[in-house]
C-alpha positions as CSV (number, residue, x, y, z in Angstrom):
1,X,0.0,0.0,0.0
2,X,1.0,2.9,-1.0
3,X,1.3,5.9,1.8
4,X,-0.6,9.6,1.6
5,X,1.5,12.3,2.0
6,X,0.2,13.4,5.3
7,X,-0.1,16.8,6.2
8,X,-2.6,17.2,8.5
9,X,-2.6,19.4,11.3
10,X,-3.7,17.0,14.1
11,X,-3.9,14.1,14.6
12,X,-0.9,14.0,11.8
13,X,1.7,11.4,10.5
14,X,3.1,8.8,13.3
15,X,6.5,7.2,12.0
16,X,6.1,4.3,9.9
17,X,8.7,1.8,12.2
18,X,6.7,3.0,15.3
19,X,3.2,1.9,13.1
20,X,4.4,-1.6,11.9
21,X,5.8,-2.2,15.6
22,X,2.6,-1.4,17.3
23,X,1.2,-3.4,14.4
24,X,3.4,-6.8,15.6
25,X,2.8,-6.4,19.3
26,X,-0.9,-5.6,18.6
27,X,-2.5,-8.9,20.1
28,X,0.4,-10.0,22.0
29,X,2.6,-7.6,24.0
30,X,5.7,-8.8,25.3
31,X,5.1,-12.1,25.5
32,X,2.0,-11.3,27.7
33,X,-0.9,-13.2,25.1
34,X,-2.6,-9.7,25.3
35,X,-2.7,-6.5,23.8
36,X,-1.2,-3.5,25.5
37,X,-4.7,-2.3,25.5
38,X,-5.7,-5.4,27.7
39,X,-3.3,-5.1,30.2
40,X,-4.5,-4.3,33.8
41,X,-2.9,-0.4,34.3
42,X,-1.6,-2.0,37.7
43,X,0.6,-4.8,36.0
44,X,4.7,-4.5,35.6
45,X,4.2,-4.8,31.8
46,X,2.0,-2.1,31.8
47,X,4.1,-0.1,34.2
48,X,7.1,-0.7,32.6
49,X,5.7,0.9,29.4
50,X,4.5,4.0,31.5
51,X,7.6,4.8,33.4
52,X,9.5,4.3,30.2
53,X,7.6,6.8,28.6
54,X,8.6,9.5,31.6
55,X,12.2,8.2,31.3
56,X,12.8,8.7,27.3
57,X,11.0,12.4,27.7
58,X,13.0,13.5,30.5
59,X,16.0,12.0,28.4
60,X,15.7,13.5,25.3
61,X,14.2,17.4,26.5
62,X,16.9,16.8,29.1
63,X,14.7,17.3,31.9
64,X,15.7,18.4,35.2
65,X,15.4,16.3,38.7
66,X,13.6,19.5,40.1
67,X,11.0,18.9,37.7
68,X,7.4,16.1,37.1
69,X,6.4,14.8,34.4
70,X,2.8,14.1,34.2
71,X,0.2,12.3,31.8
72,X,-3.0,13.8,31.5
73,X,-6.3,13.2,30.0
74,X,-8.4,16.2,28.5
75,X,-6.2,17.5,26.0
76,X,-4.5,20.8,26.1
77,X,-8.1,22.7,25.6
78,X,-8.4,21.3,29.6
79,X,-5.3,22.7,30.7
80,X,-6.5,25.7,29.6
81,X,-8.8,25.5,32.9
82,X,-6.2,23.8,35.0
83,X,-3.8,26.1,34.9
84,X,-5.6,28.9,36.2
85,X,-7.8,26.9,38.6
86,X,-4.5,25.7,40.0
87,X,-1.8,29.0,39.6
88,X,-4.1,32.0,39.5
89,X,-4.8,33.5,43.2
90,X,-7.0,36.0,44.1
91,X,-4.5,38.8,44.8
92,X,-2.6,38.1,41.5
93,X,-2.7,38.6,38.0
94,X,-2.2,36.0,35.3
95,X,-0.6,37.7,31.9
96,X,-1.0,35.9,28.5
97,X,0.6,37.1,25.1
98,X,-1.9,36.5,22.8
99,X,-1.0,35.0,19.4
100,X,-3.6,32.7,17.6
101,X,-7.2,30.9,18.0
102,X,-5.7,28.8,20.9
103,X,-3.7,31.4,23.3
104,X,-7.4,33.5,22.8
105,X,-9.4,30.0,23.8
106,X,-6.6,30.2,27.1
107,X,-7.1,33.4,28.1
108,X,-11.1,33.0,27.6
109,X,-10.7,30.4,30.4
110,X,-8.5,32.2,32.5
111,X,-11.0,34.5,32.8
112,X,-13.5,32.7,34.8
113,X,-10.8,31.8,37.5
114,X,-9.6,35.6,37.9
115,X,-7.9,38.4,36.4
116,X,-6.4,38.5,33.7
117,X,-3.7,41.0,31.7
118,X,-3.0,40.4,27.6
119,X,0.2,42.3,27.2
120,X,1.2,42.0,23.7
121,X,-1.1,40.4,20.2
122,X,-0.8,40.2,17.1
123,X,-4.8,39.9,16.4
124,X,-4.9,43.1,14.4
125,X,-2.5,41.5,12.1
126,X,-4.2,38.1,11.6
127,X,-2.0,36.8,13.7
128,X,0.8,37.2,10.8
129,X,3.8,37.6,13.4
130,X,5.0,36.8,17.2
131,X,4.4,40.1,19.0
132,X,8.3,41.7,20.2
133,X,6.8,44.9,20.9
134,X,6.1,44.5,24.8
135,X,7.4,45.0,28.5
136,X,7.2,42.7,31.4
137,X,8.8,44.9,34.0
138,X,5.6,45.7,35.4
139,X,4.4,41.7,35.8
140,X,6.5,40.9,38.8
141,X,3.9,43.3,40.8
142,X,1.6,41.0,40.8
143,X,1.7,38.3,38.3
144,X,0.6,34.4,38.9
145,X,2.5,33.7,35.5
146,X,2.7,34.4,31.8
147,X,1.4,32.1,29.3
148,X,2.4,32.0,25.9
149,X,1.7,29.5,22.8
150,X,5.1,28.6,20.9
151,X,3.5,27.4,18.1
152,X,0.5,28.8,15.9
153,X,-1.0,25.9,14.0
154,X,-3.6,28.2,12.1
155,X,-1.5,30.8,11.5
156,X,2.0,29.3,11.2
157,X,3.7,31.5,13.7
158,X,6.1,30.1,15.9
159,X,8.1,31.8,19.1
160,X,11.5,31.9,18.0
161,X,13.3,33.2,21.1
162,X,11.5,32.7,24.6
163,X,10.7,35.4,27.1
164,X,12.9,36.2,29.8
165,X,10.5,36.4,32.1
166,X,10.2,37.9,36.0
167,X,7.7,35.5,36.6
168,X,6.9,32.1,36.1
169,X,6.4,31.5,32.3
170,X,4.2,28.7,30.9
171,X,3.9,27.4,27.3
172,X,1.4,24.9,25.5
173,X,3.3,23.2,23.2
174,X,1.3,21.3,21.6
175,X,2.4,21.6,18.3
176,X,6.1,22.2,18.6
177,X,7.4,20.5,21.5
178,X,10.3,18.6,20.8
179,X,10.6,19.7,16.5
180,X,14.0,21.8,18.7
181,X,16.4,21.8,21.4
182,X,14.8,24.1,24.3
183,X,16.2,24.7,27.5
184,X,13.5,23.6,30.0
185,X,14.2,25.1,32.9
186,X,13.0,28.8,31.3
187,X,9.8,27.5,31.8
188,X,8.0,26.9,35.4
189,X,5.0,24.2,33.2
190,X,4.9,23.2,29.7
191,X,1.6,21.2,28.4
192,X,1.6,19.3,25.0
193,X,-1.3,17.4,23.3
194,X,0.3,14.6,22.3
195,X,-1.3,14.4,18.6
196,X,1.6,17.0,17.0
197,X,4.8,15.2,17.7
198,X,4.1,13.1,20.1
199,X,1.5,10.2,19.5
200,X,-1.5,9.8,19.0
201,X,-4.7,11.7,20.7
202,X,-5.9,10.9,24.2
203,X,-2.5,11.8,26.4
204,X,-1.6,15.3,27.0
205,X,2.0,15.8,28.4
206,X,3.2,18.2,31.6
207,X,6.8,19.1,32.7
208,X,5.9,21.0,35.7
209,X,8.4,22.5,38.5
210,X,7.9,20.2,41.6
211,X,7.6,23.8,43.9
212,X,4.7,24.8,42.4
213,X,2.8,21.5,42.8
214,X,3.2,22.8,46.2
215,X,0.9,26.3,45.3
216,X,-2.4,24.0,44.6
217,X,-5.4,24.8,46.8
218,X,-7.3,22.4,48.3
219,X,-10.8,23.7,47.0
220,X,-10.8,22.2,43.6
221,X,-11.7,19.0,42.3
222,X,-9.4,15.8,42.9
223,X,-8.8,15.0,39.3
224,X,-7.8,18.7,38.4
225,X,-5.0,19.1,41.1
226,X,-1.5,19.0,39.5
227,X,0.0,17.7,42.6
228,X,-2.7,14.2,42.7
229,X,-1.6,13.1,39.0
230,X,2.0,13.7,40.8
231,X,1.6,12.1,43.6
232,X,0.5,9.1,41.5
233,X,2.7,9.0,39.1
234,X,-0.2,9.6,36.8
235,X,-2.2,6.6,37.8
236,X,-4.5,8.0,39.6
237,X,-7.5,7.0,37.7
238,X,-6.9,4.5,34.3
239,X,-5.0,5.9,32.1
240,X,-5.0,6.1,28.2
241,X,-3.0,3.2,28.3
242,X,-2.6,2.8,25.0
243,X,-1.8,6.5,24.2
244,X,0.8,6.5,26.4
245,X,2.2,3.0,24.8
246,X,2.2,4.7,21.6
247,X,4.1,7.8,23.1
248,X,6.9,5.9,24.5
249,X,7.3,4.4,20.9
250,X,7.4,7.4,18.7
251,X,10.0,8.8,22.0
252,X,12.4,6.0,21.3
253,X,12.0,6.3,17.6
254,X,13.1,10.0,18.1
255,X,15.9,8.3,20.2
256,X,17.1,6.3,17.7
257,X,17.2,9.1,15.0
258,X,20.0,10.7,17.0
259,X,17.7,13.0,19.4
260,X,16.0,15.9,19.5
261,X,18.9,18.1,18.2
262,X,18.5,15.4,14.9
263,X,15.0,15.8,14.9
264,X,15.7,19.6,14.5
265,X,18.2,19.5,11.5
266,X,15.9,17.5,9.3
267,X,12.9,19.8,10.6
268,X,14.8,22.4,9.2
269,X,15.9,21.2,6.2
270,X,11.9,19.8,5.6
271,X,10.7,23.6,6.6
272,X,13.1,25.4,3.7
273,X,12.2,23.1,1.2
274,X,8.5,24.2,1.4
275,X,9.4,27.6,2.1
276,X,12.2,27.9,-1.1
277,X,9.0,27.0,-3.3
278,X,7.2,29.9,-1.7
279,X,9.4,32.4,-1.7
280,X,10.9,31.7,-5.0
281,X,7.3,31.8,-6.8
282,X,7.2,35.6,-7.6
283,X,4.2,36.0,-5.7
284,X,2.4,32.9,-7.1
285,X,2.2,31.9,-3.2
286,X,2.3,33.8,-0.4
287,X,3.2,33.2,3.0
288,X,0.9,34.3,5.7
289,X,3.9,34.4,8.4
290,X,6.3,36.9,8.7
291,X,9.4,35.6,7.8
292,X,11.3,36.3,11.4
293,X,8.2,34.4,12.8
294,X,7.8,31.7,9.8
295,X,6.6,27.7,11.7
296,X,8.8,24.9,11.1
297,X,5.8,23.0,11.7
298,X,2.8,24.8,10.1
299,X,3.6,26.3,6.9
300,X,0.8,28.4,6.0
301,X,0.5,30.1,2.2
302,X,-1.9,31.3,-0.1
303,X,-2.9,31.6,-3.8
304,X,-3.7,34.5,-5.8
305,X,-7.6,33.5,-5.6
306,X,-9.9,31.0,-4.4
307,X,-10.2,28.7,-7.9
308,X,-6.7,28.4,-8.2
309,X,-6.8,27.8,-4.8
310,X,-9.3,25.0,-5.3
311,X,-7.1,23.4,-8.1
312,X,-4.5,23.4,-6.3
313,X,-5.6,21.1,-3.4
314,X,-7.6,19.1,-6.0
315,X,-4.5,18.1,-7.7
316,X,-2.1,17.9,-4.8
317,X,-5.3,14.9,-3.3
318,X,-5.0,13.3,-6.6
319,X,-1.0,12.8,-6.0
320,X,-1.6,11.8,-2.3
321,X,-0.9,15.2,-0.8
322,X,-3.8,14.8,2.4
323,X,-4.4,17.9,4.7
324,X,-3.5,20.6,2.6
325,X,-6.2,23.1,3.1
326,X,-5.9,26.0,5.3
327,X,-7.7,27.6,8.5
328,X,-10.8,29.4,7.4
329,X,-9.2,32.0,9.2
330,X,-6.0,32.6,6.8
331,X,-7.7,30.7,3.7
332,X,-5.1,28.8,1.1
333,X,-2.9,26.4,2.1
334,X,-1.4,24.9,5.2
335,X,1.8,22.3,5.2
336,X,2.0,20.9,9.0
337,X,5.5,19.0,8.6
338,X,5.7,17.4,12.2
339,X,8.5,15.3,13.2
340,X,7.0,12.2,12.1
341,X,6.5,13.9,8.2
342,X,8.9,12.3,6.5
343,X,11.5,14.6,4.6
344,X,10.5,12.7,1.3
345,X,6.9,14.1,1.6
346,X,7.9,17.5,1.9
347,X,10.5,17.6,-1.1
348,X,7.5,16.0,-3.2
349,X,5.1,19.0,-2.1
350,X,7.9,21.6,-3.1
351,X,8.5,19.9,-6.3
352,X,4.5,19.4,-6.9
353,X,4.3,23.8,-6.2
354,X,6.7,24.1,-8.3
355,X,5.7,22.1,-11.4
356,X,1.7,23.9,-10.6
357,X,3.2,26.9,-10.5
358,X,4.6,26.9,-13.6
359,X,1.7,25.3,-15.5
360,X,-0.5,28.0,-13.8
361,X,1.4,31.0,-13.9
């Protein structure tokens, strides 16, 4: 069977190895005469796969001792919730910089739990650029934390350089973590839905600092207290077992591609491909992104009008191009080239713009 060219934004492309290995161990995991999904979540097998998935993470993002790392259900749309219901006190104020559809959905639910500051956006722009323009002198006053979003899948923005911030800073990563080297310990809590880079959907990931498990109150429900899934090494309740099965698989195929720091280069090189057909088109496409703010995972672009827009994705589906189609709020085209995107798949999409270009033009 032939495979698509997958560019969807999420759930998007797993590696092949990690697929064909889940494939062999479906119905009988290590020797056990069960699937992984039948195991009890209280077995060795089982807890074997679990811990190993905490180990490789903290491995390859380097990971300090001084922090958890925790598996949650919900997705990162719950930790928009959690991380005010847990961080945001009365007599504080929780900042947010404000740079696509989903830092807006976090800062809508921050809202409910107390106050709230956006200090910097790039709305009035579409959301064309990560905002620069902006102090955070004044946030040591009084601020819980700031909250950004490193990665724009709609608008295919992505933080280049972090904030040094006087506060705690905390980042959903959902669709970036681990495409670069970062240094964790700028960040106090980092959240990831798993379906980018990670796995598939059901597990969200959080690298928190073990002192502020210590900040949650004691008037919130059980399963929405940081310091419980900690405490419990995530098994509180049953796990997406088989989420987190798949996780420790795609982490050890990262592994054995040298690394995070690998992972990077051929991110890179994938990225400029897609972007040399762009900006080598004479205006046939367009890039939504600024180019000091361009995505290495969501490459975002548009055509000169919506029929050539429409032929464009028709014949990139009929050469097994999937996903192509933008956001409704940008319009064209969007390229999401996770980790798992092979480099093949994006040096065919180049070459495809290139050759429609040319008979369009």
């Amino acid at each position: 069977m032939k495979r698509a060219y997958n560019f969807n934004a999420g759930p998007t492309a797993l590696p092949l190895a990690v697929l064909e290995r889940a494939q062999k161990e479906l119905t009988n995991f290590n020797n056990t005469g069960m699937s992984v999904m039948e195991l009890s979540h209280r077995s060795k097998d089982y807890e074997d796969v679990h811990n190993r998935a905490k180990d490789l993470l903290k491995e390859l993002m380097n990971i300090p001792d001084s922090y958890e790392v925790l598996f949650i259900q919900g997705g990162a749309s719950l930790q928009f919730s959690m991380v005010p219901m847990n961080f945001l006190q009365s007599d504080k104020t929780a900042y947010y910089i404000e740079t696509g559809a989903w830092s807006e959905k976090a800062i809508k639910e921050a809202k409910l739990f107390g106050k709230t500051n956006v200090i910097a956006s790039s709305k009035e722009q579409n959301h064309n650029h990560i905002p620069k323009d902006y102090s955070l002198d004044h946030t040591a006053e009084d601020g819980a934390y700031l909250h950004i979003t490193t990665n724009n899948t709609i608008f295919g923005t992505q933080w280049q350089d972090y904030p040094n911030s006087p506060i705690p800073l905390f980042a959903d990563m959902s669709s970036d973590i681990m495409c670069k080297e970062i240094d964790v310990e700028k960040f106090s809590l980092i959240y990831a839905g798993a379906q980018k880079n990670l796995g598939p959907s059901g597990i969200t990931v959080i690298i928190i600092k073990k002192d502020l498990l210590e900040q949650t109150p004691d008037n919130i429900p059980t399963m929405l207290k940081y310091n419980i899934h900690a405490k419990n090494n995530s098994l509180y309740n049953t796990p997406p077992t088989f989420a987190i099965y798949m996780l420790s698989l795609v982490l050890e195929w990262v592994k054995e591609q040298g690394g995070v720091k690998a992972i990077e280069e051929t991110n890179r090189k994938k990225a400029a491909f897609i972007y040399d057909a762009i900006d080598n088109s004479n205006g046939f496409y367009k890039g939504h992104a600024q180019e000091d703010s361009r995505s290495l995972m969501n490459i975002t672009f548009t055509l000169r009008d919506e029929e050539i827009t429409k032929k464009f994705l028709t014949e990139a589906k009929e050469k097994g191009f999937v996903g192509l189609g933008g956001h409704r709020s940008v319009g064209g085209c969007r390229a999401s080239a996770y980790n798992s995107v092979p480099l093949e798949s994006c040096t065919a999409l180049a070459s495809f713009m290139d050759e429609f270009r040319k008979a369009n033009s």
